[in-house]
C-alpha positions in Angstrom: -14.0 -30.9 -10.7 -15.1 -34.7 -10.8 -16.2 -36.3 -7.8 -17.0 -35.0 -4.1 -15.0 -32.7 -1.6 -13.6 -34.7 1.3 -12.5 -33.1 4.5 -11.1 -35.0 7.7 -10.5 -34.2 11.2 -7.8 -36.2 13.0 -7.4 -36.4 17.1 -4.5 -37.7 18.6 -2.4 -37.2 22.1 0.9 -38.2 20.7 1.8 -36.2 17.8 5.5 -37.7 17.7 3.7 -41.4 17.3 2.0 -40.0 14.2 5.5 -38.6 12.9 7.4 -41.5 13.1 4.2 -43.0 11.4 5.0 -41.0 8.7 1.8 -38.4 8.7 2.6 -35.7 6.9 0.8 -34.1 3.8 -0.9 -36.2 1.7 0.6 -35.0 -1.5 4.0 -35.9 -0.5 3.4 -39.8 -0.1 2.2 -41.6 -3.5 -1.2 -43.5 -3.0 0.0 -46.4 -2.3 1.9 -45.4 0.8 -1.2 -43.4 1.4 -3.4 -46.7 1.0 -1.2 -48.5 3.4 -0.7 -45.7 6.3 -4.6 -45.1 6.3 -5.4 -48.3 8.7 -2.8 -47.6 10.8 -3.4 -44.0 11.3 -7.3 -45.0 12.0 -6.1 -47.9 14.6 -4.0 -45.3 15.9 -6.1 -42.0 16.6 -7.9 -40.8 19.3 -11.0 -40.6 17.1 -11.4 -39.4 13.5 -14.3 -38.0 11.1 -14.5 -38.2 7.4 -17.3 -35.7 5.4 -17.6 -36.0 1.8 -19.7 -33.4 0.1 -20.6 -35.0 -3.9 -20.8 -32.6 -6.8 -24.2 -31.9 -6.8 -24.2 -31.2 -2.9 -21.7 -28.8 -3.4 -23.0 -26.9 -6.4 -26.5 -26.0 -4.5 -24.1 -24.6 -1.4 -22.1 -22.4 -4.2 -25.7 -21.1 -5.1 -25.5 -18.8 -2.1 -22.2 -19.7 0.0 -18.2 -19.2 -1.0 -16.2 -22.1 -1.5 -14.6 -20.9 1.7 -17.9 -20.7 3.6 -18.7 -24.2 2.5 -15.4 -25.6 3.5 -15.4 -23.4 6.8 -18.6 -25.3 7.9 -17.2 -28.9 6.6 -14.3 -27.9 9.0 -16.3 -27.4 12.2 -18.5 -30.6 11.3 -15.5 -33.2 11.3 -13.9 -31.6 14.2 -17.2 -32.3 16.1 -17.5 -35.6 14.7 -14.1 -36.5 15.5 -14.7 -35.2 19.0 -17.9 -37.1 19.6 -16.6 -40.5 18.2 -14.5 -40.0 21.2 -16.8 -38.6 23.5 -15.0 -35.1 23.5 -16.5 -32.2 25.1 -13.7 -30.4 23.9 -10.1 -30.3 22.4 -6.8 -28.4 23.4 -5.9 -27.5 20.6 -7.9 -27.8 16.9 -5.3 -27.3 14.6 -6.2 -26.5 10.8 -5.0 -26.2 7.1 -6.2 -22.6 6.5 -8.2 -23.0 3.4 -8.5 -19.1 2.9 -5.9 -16.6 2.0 -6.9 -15.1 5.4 -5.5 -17.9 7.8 -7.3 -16.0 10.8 -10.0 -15.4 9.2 -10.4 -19.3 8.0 -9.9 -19.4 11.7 -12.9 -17.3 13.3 -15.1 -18.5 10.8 -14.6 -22.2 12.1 -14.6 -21.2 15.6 -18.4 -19.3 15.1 -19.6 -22.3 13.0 -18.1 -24.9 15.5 -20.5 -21.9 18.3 -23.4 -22.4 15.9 -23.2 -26.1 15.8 -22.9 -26.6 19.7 -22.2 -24.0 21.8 -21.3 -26.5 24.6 -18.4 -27.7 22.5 -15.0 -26.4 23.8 -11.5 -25.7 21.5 -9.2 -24.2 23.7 -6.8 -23.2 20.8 -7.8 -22.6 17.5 -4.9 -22.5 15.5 -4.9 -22.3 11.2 -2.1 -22.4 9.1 -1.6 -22.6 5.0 0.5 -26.2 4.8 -0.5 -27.0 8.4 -0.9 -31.0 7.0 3.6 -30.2 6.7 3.7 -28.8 10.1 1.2 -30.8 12.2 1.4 -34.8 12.0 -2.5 -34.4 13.2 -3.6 -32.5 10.3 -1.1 -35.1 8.5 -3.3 -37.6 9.0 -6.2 -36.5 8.5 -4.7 -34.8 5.1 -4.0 -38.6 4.3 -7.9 -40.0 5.4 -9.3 -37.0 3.3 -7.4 -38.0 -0.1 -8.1 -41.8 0.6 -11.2 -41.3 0.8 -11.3 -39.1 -2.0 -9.7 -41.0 -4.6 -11.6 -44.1 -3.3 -15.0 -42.2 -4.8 -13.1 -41.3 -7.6 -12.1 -44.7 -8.8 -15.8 -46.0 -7.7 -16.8 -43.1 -10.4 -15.0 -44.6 -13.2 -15.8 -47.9 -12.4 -19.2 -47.2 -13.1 -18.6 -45.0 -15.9 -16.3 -48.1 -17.5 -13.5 -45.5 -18.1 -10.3 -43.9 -16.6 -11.4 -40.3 -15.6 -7.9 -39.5 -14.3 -7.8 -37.7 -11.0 -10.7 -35.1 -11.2 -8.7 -32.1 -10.7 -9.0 -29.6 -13.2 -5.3 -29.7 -13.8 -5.5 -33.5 -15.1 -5.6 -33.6 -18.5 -7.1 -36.7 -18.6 -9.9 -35.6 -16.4 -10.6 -32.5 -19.1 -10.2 -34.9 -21.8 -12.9 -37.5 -20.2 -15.4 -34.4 -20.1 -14.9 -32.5 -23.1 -15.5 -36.4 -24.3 -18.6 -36.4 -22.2 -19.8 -33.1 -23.2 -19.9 -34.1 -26.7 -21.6 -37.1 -26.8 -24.1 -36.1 -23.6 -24.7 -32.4 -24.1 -24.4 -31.9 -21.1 -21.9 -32.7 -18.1 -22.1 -35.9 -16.3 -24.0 -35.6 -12.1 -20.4 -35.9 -10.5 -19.3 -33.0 -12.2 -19.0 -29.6 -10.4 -20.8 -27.6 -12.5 -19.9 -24.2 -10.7 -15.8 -25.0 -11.5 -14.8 -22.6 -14.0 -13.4 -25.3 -16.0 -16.6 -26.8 -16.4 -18.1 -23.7 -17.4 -15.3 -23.2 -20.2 -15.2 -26.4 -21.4 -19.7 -26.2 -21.7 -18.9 -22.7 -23.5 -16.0 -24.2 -26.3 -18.6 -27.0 -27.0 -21.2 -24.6 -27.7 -23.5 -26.1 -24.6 -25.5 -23.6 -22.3 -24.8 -24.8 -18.4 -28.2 -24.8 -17.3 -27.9 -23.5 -14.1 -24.9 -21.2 -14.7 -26.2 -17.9 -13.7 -26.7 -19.8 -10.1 -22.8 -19.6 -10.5 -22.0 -16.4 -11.2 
């Protein structure tokens, strides 16, 4: 809800190096373990690509795209990224964290936006599972770059804002809190706030404040 959407792509030839890292799903290891392995796992990859959409970014795309559209084309760009920081023509095997109830769906629509992108550009396997950052130390890792990177915009956020805004999920209270705050004093939500989040639109609605762009959202 506050701050942008990260996404990561991870490449790597020796998945059991990355295990005995300790790559594995972000959420399981607290930040700071997170904070230390994020060095090692970049000195250690192949290659790797970090994307961060912000909030306002992300708002025009919901204008006319899905969140799963949006996220299916953030996908193929960091696995071509990732590729070319390595001078990749192609990879074996992309493996991904299926970010659609529809796993192979998640996984066509990747594939034709990887085709759409660069039709030169070659993954053998295309595989996408839900929980694939438990399963696959690659998609560990890059789990672990993604919230890094994330809650290192995050913090850079309240920093400048002088105040804790918690974790900007929807499901912080101290996130809600810091906005209905916001909303009350402002009007009006702050610029790295999602505005198409339906939190956002319920908190705008309890304070009596019209989201300006809602019907963009609907």
């Amino acid at each position: 809800m506050l701050g942008p959407l990260v996404v990561a792509c991870a490449v790597t030839d020796d998945e059991a190096a990355l295990r005995e890292l300790g790559a594995r799903d972000s959420k399981a290891l607290s930040p700071a373990a997170r904070e230390r392995l994020e060095p090692v796992l970049k000195e250690r990859l192949i290659a790797f690509a970090v994307k961060a959409l912000d909030a306002p970014s992300l708002d025009a795309l919901m204008a006319s795209h899905t969140i799963n559209e949006i996220e299916v084309g953030l996908f193929a760009d960091v696995a071509l990224g990732a590729a070319r920081a390595a001078s990749l023509r192609s990879l074996a095997v992309l493996q991904l964290d299926a970010a659609d109830a529809n796993a192979a769906s998640f996984a066509r629509g990747v594939v034709q936006a990887l085709a759409s992108r660069d039709s030169g550009f070659d993954a053998r396997s295309v595989v996408a599972e839900h929980r694939a950052d438990v399963r696959f130390p690659a998609v560990g890792a890059a789990s672990i770059l993604a919230k890094v990177e994330r809650d290192r915009q995050v913090r850079a956020i309240a920093r400048e804002v002088g105040q804790d805004i918690g974790s900007g999920y929807p499901a912080d209270p101290v996130t809600v809190q810091f906005l209905r705050d916001y909303i009350s004093a402002e009007g009006d939500v702050p610029p790295f706030c999602r505005r198409s989040w339906q939190t956002t639109k319920d908190l705008l609605n309890q304070a009596g404040r019209v989201n300006q762009r809602l019907e963009e959202f609907d």
